[in-house]
Structure formats: structure tokens, C-alpha cells
VEXLUM-448357 format. One record per residue: x, y, z of N, C-alpha, C in turn; residue in three letters. Coordinates in nm, 2 decimals. Layout:
<recs>
nx ny nz cax cay caz cx cy cz type
X Y Z X Y Z X Y Z ALA
...
</recs>
This chain:
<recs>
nx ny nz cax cay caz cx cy cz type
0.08 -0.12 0.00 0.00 0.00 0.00 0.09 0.12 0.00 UNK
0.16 0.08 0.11 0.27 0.20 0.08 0.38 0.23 0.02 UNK
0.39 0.14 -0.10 0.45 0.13 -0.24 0.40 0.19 -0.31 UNK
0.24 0.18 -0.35 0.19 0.24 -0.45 0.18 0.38 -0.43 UNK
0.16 0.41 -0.28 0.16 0.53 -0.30 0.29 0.59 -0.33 UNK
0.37 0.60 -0.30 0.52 0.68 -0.29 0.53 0.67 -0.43 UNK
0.51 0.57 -0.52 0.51 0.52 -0.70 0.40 0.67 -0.74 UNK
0.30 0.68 -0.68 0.24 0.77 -0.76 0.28 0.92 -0.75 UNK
0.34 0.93 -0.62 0.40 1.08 -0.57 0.54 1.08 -0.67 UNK
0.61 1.00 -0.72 0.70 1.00 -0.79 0.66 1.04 -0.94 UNK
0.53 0.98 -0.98 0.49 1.00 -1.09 0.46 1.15 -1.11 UNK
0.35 1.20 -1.00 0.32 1.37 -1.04 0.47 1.49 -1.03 UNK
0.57 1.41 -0.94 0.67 1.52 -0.92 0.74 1.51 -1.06 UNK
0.74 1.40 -1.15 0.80 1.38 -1.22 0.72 1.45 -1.34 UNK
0.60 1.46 -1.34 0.53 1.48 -1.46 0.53 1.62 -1.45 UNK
0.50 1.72 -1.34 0.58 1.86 -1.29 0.68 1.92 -1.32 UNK
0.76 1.84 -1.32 0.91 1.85 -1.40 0.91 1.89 -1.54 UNK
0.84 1.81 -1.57 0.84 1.74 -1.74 0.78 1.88 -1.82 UNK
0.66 1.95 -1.74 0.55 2.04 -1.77 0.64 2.15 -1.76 UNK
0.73 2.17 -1.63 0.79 2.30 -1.62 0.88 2.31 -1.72 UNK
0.99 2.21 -1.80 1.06 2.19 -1.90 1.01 2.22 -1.99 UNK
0.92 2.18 -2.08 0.80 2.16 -2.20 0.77 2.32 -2.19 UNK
0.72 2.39 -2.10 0.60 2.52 -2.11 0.72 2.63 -2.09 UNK
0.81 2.63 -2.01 0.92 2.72 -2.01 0.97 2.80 -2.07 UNK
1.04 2.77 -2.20 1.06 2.82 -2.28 0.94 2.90 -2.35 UNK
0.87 2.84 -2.39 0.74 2.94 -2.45 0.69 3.06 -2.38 UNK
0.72 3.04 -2.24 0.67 3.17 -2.13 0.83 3.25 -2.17 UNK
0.92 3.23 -2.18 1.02 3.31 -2.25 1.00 3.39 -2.35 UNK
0.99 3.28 -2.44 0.88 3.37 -2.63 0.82 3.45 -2.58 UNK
0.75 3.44 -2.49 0.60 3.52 -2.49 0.66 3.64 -2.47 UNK
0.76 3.72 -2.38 0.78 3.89 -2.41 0.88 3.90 -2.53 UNK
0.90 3.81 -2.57 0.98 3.85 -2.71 1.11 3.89 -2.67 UNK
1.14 3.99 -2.76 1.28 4.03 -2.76 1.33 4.16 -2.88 UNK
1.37 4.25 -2.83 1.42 4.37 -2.90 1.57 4.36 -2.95 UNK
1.60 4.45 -3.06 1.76 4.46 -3.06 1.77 4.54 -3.16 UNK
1.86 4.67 -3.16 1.89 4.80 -3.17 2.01 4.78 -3.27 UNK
2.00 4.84 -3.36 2.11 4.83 -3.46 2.23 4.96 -3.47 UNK
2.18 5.03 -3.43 2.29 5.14 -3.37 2.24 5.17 -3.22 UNK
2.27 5.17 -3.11 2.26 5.20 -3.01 2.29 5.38 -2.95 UNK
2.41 5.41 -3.03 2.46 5.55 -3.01 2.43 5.62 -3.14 UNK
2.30 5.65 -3.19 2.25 5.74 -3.30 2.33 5.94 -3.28 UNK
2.34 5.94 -3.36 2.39 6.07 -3.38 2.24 6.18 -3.43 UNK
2.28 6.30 -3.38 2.16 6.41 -3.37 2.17 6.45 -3.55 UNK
2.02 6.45 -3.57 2.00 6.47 -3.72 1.87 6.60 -3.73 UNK
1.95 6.72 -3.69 1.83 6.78 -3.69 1.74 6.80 -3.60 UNK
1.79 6.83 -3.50 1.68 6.78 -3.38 1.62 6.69 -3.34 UNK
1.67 6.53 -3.39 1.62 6.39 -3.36 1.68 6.34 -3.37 UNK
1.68 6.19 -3.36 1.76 6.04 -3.31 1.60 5.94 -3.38 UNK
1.75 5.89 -3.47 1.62 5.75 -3.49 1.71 5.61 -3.43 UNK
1.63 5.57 -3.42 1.69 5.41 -3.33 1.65 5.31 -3.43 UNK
1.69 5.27 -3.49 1.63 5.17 -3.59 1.62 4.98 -3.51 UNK
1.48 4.98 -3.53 1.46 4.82 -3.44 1.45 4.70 -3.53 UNK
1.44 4.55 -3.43 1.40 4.43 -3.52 1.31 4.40 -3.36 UNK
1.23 4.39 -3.40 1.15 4.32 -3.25 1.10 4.20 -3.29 UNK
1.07 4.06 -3.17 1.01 3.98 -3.23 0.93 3.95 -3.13 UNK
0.81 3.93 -3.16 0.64 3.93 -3.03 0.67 3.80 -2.95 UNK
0.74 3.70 -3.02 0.77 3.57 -2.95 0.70 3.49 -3.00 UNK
0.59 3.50 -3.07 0.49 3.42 -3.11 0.39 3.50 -3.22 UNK
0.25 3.46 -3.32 0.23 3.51 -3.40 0.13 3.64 -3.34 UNK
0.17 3.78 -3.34 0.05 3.84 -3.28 -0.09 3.81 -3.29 UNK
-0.19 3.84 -3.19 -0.32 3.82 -3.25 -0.38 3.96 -3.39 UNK
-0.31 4.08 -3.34 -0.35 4.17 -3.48 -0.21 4.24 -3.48 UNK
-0.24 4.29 -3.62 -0.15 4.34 -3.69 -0.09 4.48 -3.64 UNK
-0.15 4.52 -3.56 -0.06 4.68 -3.47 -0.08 4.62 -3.33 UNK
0.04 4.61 -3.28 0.03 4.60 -3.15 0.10 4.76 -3.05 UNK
0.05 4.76 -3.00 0.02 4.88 -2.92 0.18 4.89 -2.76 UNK
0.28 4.98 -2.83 0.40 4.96 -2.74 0.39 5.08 -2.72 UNK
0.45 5.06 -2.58 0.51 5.21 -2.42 0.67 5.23 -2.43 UNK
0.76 5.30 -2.48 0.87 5.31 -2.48 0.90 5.40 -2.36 UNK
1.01 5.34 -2.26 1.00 5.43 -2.12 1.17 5.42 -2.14 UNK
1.20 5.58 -2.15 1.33 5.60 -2.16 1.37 5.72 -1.99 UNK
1.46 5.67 -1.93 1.48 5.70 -1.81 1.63 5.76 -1.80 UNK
1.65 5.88 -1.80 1.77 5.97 -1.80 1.88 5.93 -1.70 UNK
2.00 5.89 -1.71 2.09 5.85 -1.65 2.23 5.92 -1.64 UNK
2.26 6.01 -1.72 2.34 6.07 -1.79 2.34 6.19 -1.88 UNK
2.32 6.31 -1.82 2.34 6.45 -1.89 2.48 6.48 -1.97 UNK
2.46 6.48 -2.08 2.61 6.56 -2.16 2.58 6.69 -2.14 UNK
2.69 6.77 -2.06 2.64 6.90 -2.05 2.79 6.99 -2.13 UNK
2.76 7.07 -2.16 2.87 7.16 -2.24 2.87 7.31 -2.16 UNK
3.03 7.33 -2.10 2.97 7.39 -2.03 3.10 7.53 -2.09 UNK
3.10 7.64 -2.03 3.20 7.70 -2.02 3.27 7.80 -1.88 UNK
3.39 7.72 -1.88 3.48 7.75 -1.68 3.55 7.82 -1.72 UNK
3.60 7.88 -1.59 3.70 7.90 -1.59 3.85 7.88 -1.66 UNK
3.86 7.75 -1.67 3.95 7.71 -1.71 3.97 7.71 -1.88 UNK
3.87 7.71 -1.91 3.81 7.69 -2.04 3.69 7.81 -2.08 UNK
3.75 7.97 -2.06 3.63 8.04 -2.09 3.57 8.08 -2.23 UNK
3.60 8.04 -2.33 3.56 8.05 -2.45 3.50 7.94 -2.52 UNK
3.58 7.85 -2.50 3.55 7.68 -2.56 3.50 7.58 -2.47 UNK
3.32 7.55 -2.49 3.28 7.46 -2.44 3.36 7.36 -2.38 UNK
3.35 7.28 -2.31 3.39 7.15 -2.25 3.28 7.06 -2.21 UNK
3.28 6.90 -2.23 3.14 6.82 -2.24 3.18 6.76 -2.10 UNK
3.09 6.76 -2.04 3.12 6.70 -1.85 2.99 6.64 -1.86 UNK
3.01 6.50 -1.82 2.91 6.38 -1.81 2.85 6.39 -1.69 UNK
2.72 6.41 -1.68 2.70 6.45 -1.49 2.56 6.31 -1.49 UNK
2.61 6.26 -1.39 2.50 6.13 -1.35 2.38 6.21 -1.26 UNK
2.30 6.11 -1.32 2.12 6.19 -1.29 2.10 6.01 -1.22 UNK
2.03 6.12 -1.10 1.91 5.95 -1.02 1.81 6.02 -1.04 UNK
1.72 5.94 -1.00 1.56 5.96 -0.96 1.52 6.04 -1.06 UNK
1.56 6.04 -1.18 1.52 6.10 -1.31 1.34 6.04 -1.30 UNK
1.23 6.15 -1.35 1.14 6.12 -1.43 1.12 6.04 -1.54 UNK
1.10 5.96 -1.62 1.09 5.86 -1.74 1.04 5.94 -1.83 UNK
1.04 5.94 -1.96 1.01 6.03 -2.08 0.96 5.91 -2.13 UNK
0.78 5.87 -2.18 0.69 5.79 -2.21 0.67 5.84 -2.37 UNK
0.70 5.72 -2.47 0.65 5.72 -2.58 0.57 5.64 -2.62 UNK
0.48 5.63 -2.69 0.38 5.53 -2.71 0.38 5.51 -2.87 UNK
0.36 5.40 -2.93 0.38 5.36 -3.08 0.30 5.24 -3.10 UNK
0.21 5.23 -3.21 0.16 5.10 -3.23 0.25 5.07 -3.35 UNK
0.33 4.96 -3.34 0.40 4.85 -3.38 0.32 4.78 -3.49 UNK
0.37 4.78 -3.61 0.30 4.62 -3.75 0.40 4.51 -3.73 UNK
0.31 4.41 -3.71 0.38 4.31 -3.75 0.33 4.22 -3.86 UNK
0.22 4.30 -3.98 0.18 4.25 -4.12 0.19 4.32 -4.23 UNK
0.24 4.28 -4.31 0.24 4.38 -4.45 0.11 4.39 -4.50 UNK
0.13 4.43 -4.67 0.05 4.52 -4.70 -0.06 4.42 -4.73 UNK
-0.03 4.31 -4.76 -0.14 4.19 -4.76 -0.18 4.13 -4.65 UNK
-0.17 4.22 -4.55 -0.24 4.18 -4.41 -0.20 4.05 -4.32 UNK
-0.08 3.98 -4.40 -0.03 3.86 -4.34 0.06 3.89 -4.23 UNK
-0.01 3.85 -4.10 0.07 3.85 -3.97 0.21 3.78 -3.95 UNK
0.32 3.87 -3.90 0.45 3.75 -3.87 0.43 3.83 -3.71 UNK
0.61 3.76 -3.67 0.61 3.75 -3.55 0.75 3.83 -3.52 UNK
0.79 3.82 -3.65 0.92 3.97 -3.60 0.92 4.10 -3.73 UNK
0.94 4.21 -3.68 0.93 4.33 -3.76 1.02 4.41 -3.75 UNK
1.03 4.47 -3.85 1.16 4.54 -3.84 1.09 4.75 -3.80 UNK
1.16 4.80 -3.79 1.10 4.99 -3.80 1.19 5.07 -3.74 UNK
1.12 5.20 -3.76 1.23 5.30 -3.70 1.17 5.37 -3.62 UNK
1.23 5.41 -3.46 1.18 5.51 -3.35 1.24 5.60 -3.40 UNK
1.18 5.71 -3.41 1.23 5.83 -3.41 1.25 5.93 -3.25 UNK
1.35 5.99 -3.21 1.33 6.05 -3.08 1.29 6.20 -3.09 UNK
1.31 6.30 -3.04 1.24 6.46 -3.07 1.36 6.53 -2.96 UNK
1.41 6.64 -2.96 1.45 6.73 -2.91 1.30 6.79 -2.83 UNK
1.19 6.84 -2.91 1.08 6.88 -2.88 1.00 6.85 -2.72 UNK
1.03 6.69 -2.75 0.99 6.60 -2.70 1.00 6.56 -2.51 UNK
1.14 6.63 -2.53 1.19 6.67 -2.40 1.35 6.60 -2.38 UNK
1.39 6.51 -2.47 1.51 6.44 -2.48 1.64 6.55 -2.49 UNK
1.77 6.50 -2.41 1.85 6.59 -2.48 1.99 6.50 -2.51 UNK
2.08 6.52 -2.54 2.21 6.47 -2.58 2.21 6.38 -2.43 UNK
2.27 6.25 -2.42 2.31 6.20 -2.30 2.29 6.07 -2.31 UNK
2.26 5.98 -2.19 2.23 5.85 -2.19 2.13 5.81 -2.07 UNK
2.04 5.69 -2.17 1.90 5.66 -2.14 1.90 5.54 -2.10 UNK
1.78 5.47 -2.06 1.78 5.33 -1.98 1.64 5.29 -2.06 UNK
1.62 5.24 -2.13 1.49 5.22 -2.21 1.45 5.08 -2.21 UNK
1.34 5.04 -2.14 1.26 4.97 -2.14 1.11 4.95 -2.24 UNK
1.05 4.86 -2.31 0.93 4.80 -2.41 0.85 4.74 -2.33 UNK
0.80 4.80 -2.31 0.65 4.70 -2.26 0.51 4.70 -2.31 UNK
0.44 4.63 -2.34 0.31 4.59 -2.44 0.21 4.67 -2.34 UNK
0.15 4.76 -2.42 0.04 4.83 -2.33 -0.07 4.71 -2.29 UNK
-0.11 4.62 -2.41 -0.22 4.56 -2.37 -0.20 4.51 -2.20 UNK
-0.08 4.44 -2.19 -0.11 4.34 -2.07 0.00 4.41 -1.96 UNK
0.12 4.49 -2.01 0.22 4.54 -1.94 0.36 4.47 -1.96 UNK
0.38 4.34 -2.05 0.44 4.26 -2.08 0.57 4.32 -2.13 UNK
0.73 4.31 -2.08 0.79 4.37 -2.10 0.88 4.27 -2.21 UNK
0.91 4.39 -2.31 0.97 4.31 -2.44 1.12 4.31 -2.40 UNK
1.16 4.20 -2.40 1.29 4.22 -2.37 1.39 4.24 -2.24 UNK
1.50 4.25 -2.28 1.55 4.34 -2.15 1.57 4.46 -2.16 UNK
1.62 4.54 -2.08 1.57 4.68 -2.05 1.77 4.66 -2.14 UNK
1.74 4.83 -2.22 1.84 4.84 -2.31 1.91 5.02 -2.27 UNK
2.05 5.06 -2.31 2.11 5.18 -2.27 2.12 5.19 -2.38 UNK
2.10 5.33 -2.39 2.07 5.42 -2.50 2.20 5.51 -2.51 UNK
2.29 5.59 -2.60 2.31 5.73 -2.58 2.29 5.79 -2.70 UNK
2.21 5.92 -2.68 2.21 6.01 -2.77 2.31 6.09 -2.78 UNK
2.36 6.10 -2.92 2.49 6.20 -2.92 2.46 6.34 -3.01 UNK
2.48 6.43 -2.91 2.47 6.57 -3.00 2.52 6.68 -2.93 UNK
2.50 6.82 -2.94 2.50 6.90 -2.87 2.42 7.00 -2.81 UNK
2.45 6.95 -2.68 2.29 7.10 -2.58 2.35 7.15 -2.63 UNK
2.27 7.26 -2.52 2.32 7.45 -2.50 2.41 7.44 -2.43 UNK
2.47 7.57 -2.40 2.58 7.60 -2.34 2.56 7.65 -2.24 UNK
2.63 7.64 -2.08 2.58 7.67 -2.00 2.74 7.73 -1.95 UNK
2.69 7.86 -1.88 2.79 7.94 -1.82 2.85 7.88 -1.70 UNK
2.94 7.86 -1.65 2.99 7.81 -1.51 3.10 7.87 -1.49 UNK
3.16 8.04 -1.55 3.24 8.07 -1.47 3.19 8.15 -1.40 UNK
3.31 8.18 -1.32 3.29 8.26 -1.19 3.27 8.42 -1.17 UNK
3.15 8.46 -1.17 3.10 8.60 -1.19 3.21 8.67 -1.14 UNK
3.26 8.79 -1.20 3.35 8.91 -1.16 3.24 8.99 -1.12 UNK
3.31 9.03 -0.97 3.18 9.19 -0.93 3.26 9.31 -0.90 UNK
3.39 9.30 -0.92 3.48 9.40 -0.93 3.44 9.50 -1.03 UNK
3.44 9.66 -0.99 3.35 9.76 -1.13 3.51 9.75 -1.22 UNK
3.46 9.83 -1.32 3.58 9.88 -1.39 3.56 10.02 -1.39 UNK
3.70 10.04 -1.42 3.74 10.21 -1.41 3.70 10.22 -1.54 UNK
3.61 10.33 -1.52 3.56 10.42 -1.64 3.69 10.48 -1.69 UNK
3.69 10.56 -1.80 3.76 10.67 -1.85 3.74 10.80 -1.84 UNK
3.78 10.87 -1.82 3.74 11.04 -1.76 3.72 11.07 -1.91 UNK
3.61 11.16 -1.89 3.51 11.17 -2.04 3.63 11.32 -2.07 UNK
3.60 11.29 -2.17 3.74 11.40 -2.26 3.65 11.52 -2.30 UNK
3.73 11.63 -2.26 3.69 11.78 -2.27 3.62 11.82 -2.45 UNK
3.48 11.84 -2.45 3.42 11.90 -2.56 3.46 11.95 -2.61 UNK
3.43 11.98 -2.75 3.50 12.07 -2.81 3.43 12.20 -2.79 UNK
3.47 12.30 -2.86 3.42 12.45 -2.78 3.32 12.46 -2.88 UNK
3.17 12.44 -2.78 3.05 12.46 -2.77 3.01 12.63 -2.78 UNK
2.96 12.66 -2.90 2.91 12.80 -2.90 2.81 12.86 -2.82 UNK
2.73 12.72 -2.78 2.63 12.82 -2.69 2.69 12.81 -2.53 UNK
2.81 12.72 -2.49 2.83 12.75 -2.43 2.93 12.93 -2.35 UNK
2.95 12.94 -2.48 3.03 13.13 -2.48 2.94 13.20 -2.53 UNK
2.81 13.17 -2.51 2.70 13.29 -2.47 2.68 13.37 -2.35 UNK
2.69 13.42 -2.31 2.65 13.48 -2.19 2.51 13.50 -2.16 UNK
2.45 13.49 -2.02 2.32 13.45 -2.04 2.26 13.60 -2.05 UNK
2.13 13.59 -2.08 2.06 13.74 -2.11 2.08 13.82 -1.91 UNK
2.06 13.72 -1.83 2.08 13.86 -1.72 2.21 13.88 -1.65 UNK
2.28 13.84 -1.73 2.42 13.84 -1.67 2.51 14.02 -1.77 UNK
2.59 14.08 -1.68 2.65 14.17 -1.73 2.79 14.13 -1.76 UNK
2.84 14.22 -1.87 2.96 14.21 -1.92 3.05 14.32 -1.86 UNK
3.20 14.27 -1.87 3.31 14.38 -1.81 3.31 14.47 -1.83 UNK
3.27 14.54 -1.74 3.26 14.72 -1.79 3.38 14.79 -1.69 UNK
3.40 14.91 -1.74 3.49 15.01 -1.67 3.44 15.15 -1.63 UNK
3.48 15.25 -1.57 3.45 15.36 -1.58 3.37 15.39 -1.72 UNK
3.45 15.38 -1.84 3.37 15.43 -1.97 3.27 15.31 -2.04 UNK
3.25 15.18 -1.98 3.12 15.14 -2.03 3.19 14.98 -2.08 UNK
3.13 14.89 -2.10 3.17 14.79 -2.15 3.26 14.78 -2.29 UNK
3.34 14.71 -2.27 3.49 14.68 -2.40 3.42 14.63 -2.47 UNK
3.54 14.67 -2.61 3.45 14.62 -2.73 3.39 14.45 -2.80 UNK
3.31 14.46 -2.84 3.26 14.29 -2.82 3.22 14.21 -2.71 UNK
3.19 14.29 -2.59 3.14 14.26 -2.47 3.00 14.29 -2.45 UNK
2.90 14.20 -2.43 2.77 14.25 -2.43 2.75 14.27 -2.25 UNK
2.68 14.39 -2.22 2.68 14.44 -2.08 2.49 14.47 -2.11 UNK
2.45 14.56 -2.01 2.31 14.62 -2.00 2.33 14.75 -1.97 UNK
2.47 14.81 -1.96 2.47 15.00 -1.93 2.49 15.04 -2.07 UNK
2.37 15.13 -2.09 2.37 15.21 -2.23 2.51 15.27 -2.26 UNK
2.57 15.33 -2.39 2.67 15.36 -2.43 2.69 15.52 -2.38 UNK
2.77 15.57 -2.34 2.82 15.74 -2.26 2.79 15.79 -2.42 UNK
2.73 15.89 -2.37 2.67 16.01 -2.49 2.74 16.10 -2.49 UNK
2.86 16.11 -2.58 3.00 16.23 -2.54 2.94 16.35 -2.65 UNK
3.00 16.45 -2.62 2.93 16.65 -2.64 2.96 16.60 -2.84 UNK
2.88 16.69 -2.88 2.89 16.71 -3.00 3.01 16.77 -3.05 UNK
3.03 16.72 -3.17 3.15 16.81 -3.26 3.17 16.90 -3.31 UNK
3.04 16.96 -3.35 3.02 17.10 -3.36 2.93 17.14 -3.26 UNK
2.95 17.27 -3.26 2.91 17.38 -3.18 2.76 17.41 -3.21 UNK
2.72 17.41 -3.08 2.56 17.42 -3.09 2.49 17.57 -3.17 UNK
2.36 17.58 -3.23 2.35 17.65 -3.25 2.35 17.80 -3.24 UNK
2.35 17.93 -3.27 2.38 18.07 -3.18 2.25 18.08 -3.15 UNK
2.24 18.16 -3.03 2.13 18.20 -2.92 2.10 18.10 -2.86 UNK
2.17 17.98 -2.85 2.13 17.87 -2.74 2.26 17.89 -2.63 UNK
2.24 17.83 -2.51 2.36 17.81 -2.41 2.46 17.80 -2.47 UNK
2.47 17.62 -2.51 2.56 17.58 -2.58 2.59 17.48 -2.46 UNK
2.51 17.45 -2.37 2.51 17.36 -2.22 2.42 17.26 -2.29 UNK
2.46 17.13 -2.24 2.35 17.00 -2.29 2.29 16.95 -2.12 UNK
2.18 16.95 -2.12 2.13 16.91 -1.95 2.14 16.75 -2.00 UNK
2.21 16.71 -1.87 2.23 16.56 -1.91 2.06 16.47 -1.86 UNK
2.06 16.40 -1.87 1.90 16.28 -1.90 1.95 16.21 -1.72 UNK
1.84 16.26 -1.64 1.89 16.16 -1.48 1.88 16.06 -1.50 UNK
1.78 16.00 -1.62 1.79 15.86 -1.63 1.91 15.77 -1.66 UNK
2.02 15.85 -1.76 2.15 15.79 -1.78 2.26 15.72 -1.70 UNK
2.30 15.67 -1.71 2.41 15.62 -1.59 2.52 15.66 -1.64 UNK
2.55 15.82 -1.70 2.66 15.87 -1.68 2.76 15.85 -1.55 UNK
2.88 15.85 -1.59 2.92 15.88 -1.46 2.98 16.01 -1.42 UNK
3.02 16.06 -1.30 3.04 16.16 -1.30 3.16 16.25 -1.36 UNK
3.24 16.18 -1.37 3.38 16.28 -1.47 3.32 16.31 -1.58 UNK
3.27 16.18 -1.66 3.24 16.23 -1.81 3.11 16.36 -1.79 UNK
3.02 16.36 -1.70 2.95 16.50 -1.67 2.99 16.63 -1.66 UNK
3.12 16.59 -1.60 3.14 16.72 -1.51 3.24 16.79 -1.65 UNK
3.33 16.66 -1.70 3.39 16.74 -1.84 3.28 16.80 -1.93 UNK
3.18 16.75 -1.97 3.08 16.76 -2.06 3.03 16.95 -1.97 UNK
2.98 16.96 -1.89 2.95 17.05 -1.84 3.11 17.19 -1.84 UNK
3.18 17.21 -1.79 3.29 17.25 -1.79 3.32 17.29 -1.97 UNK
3.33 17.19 -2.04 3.33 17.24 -2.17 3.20 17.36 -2.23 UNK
3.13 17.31 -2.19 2.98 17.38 -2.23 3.03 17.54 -2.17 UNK
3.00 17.54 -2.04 3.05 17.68 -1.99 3.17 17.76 -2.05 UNK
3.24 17.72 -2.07 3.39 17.76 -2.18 3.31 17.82 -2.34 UNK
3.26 17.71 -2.44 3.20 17.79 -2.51 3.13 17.91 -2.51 UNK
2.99 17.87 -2.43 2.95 18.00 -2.34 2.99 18.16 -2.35 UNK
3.09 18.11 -2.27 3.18 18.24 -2.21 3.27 18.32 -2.38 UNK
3.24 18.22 -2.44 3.41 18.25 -2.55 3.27 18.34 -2.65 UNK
3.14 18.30 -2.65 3.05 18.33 -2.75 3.03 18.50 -2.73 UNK
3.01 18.47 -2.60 2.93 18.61 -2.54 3.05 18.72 -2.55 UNK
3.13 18.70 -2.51 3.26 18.74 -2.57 3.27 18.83 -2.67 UNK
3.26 18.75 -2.79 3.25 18.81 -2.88 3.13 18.87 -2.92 UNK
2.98 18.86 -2.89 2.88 18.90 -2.91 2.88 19.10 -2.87 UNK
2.94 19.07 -2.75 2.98 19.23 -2.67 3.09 19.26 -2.63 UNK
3.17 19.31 -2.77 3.33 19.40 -2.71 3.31 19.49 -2.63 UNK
3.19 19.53 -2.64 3.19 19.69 -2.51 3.22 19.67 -2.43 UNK
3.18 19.54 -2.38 3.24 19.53 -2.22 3.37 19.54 -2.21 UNK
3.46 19.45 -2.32 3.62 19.44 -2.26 3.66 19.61 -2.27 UNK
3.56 19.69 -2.38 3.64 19.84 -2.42 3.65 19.90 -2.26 UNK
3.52 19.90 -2.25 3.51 19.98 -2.12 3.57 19.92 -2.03 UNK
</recs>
């Protein structure tokens, strides 16, 4: 009795075996398998194509099957310009964790134009600058939207091209010396004199080509004033004579005067 049984517990462990051997491999098929024919694409314009061969593992049930391409940033090419290097870029590889994933989504053919289904296909991903990708290295995983089924193993990417350029030298806050602003050339309105300002004047009135506000001295006539007048000029109070040139102006007048009457009546000197 207790032969046959141990005989039969040998038989299911055995046939367990046999099933996990037999079905194994087909649960392998079943995520397939990817492979990348350039792995380090070069930038063409603002994109990266990745050219693929995928195989579904088995015959798909339709002809577009529906793939998640999850590319995970690992690696920044950054171009930068230092110190050391203040003109000419320099590429400094800077490791990224806990990067966000950049999700692409593509439905996949695996039939041509006669609708006949296979099980490996060939195509091309295209990447985008746009997209949010930049020059560096990715970690990119396939997985089948329908079920979550992951194609393959997870593959490293690098995209080659060039960012932007990023400043990294070290701000100067030291000012610079100006230059002392160089003397104008000679400005005519600045050798105007302003309307209420007066010019150099002297006892006899402002020099020649000098603009002042004292009216010009009104000196005695050159001839002799008419007969039966004084021969005295009353000067104007309003003038700003000054007083010598008055006092000569007056003094002369009186001299006339005297020299006229003079001769008007010798009687006097006779007698």
C-alpha cells in the first residue's frame, strides 16, 4: 500500500518537471525580444532614430500591437563653459538619479500590406529634441500596453549631439574704471553769456565785443551848438553817466558859453 503510493507521488513530481521543462521556454517567447542596430545614433536635426527588429515571441493576435517606450535619464552631456576653459565649451558627463521617465507610445506592425501576420518586424523610433530628450544616456525599457508585458530586456541608449551651453564661470563683481570723459570741443552756446548776466565794464562802459546792459556814454557834439542857445546839454537823470564824463561835458559847455558872449559884446572888454 505503501508502495503504491510513494510510486504515484513520484509519478506527479515527475510529470511537474516534465510540464515546467516543455512550457518554459514558450513563457520566455512570450515577451519577445528587441535589438537596436545602432545603439549611439547621432543628432539629425533635432532627432535620433533608433532603428529596431522586434520579435512578439509568437504570432501576434493583430497586426498593430500597441507599445510604451519608457526612456529613463541617466546621464546628462552638458557643455559647459569654466574658468578654465572660458571660450571653448567642455562636455562634462553628470550622473542623474531619480530621473522622471520620458513615455512614448507607438503602435507597432507586424503585417504587411497583404495583411499577413508575422512575429518579428523590423522599424524605426524616431526621438524629438521637442519631446523633452536631450544629448546623454537613457535606460529604455518595451512593454506591451495591452497586458504590461515587458519586451525584452531593459536596453542603454546614448544620444549624441549637442545642448546648449551653460555658463559656469565665476561672476566678476569687481566695477571697472571708467575713463574720464574727454573735454568738448568748444560749444558756442556755451560762450554765450546768459541774457541777465553783465559784461566787463569800466568807468567808460563795457569793452569792445562785450555785451553788458549799461547804455553807451553820450559824449558833447562836434560842432558847436546852434547861436542863441547856451551851448550847455542838460544831461538825461535817467543815464548812468558817470560823474567825470559830466562834469567834463558840463565845464566844456561853460567855456563855449563864455568864449560866445565874448565876442557878441566887445563893449564890455572896451570899457
Amino acid at each position: 500500500m505503501r508502495s503504491g503510493l510513494l510510486a504515484f507521488v513520484r509519478f506527479l513530481a515527475a510529470f511537474a518537471l516534465l510540464a515546467a521543462v516543455i512550457l518554459s521556454p514558450r513563457v520566455a517567447r512570450a515577451g519577445g525580444s528587441v535589438t537596436i542596430t545602432d545603439a549611439s545614433p547621432k543628432e539629425e536635426e533635432g532627432k535620433w532614430k533608433l532603428k529596431m527588429t522586434m520579435n512578439f515571441g509568437a504570432v501576434p493576435p493583430t497586426a498593430h500591437i500597441p507599445m510604451n517606450f519608457e526612456f529613463t535619464p541617466t546621464v546628462l552631456y552638458e557643455r559647459s563653459l569654466t574658468d578654465q576653459s572660458p571660450k571653448t565649451p567642455i562636455l562634462i558627463k553628470k550622473p542623474l538619479q531619480s530621473q522622471p521617465a520620458i513615455n512614448e507610445s507607438m503602435d507597432v506592425g507586424f503585417s504587411d500590406a497583404s495583411g499577413k501576420l508575422f512575429n518579428i518586424t523590423k522599424f524605426d523610433f524616431v526621438i524629438r529634441r521637442d519631446h523633452g530628450f536631450e544629448a546623454g544616456e537613457y535606460n529604455l525599457v518595451i512593454t506591451r500596453t495591452s497586458d504590461g508585458t515587458k519586451m525584452g530586456s531593459s536596453m542603454k541608449i546614448t544620444l549624441q549631439g549637442d545642448n546648449e551651453i551653460v555658463d559656469r564661470r565665476a561672476m566678476v563683481f569687481s566695477g571697472e574704471k571708467k575713463e574720464p570723459k574727454k573735454a568738448d570741443a568748444a560749444d558756442p552756446k556755451k560762450d554765450e553769456t546768459p541774457s541777465g548776466d553783465t559784461g566787463n565794464t569800466g568807468a567808460g562802459g563795457p569793452g569792445e565785443g562785450e555785451v553788458g546792459d549799461v547804455p553807451p556814454v553820450e559824449t558833447p557834439p562836434a560842432t558847436p551848438p546852434k547861436q542863441g542857445g547856451c551851448g550847455c546839454r542838460v544831461a538825461d537823470p535817467r543815464s548812468n553817466l558817470s560823474d567825470g564824463a559830466f562834469g567834463l561835458a558840463l565845464v566844456a559847455g561853460i567855456a563855449v558859453l563864455a568864449e560866445r558872449r565874448r565876442r557878441r559884446c566887445p563893449s564890455v572888454q572896451s570899457n
